[in-house]
C-alpha positions in Angstrom: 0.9 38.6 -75.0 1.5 34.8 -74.7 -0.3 32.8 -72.3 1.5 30.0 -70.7 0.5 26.8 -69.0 2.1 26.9 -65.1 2.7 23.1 -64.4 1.2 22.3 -60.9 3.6 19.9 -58.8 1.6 17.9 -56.4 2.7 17.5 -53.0 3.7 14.4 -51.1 1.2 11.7 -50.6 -0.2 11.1 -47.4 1.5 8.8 -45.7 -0.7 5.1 -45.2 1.6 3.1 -42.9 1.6 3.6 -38.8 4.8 3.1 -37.2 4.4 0.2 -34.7 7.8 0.5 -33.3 7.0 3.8 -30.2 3.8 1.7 -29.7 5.5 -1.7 -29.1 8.0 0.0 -26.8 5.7 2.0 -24.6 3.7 -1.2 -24.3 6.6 -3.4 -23.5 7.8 -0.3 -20.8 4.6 -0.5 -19.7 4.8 -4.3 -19.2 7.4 -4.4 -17.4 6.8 -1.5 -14.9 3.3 -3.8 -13.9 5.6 -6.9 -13.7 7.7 -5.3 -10.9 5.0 -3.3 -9.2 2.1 -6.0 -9.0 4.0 -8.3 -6.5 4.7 -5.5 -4.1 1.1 -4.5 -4.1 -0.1 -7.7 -2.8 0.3 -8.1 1.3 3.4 -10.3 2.2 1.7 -10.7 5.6 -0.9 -13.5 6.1 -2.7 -13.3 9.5 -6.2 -15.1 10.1 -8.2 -11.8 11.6 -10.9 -12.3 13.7 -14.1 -12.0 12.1 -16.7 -9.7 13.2 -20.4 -7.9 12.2 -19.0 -4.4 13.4 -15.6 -4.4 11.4 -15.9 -1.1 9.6 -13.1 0.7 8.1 -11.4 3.6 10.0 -11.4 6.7 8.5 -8.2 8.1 10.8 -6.3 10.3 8.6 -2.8 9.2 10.3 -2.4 6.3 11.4 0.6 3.3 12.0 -0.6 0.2 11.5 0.4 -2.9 13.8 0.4 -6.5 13.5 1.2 -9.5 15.1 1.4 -13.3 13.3 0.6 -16.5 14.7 4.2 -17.1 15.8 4.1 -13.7 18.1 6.6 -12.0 15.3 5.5 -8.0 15.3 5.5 -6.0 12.1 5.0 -2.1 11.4 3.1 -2.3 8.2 4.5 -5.0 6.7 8.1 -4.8 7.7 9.5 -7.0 10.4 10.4 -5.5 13.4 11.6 -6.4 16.9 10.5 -4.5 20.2 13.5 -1.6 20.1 12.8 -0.9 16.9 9.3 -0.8 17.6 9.4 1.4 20.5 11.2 4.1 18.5 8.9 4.1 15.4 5.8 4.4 18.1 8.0 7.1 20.2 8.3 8.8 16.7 5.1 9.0 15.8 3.9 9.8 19.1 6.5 13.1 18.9 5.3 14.3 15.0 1.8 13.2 16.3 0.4 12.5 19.5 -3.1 12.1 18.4 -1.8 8.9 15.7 -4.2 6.3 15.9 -2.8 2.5 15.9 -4.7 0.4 13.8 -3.0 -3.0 15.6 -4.0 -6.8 13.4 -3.5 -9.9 15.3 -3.8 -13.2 14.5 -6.9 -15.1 16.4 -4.5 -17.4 17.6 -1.7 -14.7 19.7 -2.5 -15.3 23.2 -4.4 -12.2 24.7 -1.3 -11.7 27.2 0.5 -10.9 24.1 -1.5 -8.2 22.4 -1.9 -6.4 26.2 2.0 -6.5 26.3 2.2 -4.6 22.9 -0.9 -2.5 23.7 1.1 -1.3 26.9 4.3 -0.9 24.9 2.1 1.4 22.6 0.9 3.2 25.2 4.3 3.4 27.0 5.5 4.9 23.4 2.9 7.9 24.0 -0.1 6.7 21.6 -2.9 6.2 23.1 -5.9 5.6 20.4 -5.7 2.1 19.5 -7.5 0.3 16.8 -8.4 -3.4 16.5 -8.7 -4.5 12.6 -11.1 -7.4 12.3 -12.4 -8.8 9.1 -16.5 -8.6 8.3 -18.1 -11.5 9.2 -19.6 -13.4 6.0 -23.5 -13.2 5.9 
């Protein structure tokens, strides 16, 4: 009976390098994707509020939100919008949802003749709860 030696083979060696290349891609994906976003989070509209002790945030769960700017221009959200247009996005809402609440932002400097006129076009529209939004007053 002989007795042999059985060579052992070794296996691969681990492997010591990380491949940077999927990293650097998803990053620069990544990069880009904030690039394009971050601009369009940031409010295009720029109204000076009225300042206030009671401004508290509303906790409506649907709501359209209103605004007018200093130069009497209205916007739904932050889209610009003229009074037909304006009618049928309130008469829209008012038809999926007549209980809506209109969270309306003026500037302090709209004449109050101007913000009733769109208050009764809201109200001719078929919404009836009706916000002010009012920045809290600094302390």
């Amino acid at each position: 009976m002989a007795f042999g030696r059985l060579e052992r083979t070794t296996g691969p060696q681990p492997m010591s390098d990380i491949n940077m290349t999927p990293l650097i891609d998803v990053m620069l994906v990544l990069l880009v994707i904030f690039m394009i976003t971050a601009p369009l989070m940031t409010s295009a509209l720029k109204l000076d509020l009225p300042k206030t002790e009671g401004a508290q945030p509303s906790d409506a769960p649907q709501s359209i939100a209103l605004a007018i700017d200093a130069q009497g221009q209205m916007f739904v959200g932050d889209e610009r919008v003229d009074e037909d247009v304006l009618r049928s996005r309130v008469a829209e809402a008012a038809r999926l949802n007549p209980s809506t609440e209109v969270q309306l932002r003026a500037d302090r400097s709209v004449p109050y003749g101007r913000v009733a006129e769109l208050i009764g076009l809201v109200q001719k529209g078929g919404l009836s709860r009706i916000g002010f939004v009012a920045e809290p007053a600094a302390r």
